[in-house]
N, C-alpha and C positions, 0 to 999 in steps of 0.2 A: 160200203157196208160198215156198220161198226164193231169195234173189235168186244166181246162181252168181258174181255179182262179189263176193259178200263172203267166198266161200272162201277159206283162207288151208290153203300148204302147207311144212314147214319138214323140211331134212334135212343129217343132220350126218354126214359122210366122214372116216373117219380116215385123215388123211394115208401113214402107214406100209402101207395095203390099196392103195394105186395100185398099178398098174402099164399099162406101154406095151408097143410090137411090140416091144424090144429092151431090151437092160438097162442101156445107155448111158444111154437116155433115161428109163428108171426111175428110176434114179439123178442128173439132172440135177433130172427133175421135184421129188421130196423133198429137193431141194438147198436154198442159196440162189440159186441162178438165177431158182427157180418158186417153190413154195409154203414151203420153208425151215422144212421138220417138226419140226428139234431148238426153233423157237420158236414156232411156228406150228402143233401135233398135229392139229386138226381144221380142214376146210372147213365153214364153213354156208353153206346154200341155202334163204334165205325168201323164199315169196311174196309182194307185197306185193298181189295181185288176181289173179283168174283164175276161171276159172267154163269149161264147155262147149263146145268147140268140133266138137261132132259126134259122130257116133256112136263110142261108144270112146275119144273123144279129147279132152282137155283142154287148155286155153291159161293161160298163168300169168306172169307178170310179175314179175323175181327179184332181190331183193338179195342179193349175196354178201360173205361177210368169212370170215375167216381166223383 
């Protein structure tokens, strides 16, 4: 059986597909204020652990970079 702590999940966000409630804040966030897309194009999101936490529902432990 496999142990669910050794899942691993990774996911890559193209900066430019964000969007917020308002266009102000669209436009802040791809800024340099927040994520600063002309040098920065993709979000990653790796787990670094996570396994099970119920029915339908997983728990996961995340390193992010830019």
């Amino acid at each position: 059986m496999a142990n669910d702590m050794d899942d691993r999940l990774s996911v890559n966000i193209p900066v430019a597909t964000l969007t917020a409630s308002n266009s102000l804040l669209t436009w802040q966030m791809k800024g340099r204020l927040f994520f600063d897309a002309d040098r920065y194009p993709a979000i990653r999101f790796t787990s670094s652990r996570g396994g099970g936490a119920g029915r339908r529902t997983f728990s996961s432990f995340w390193d992010t970079s830019a």
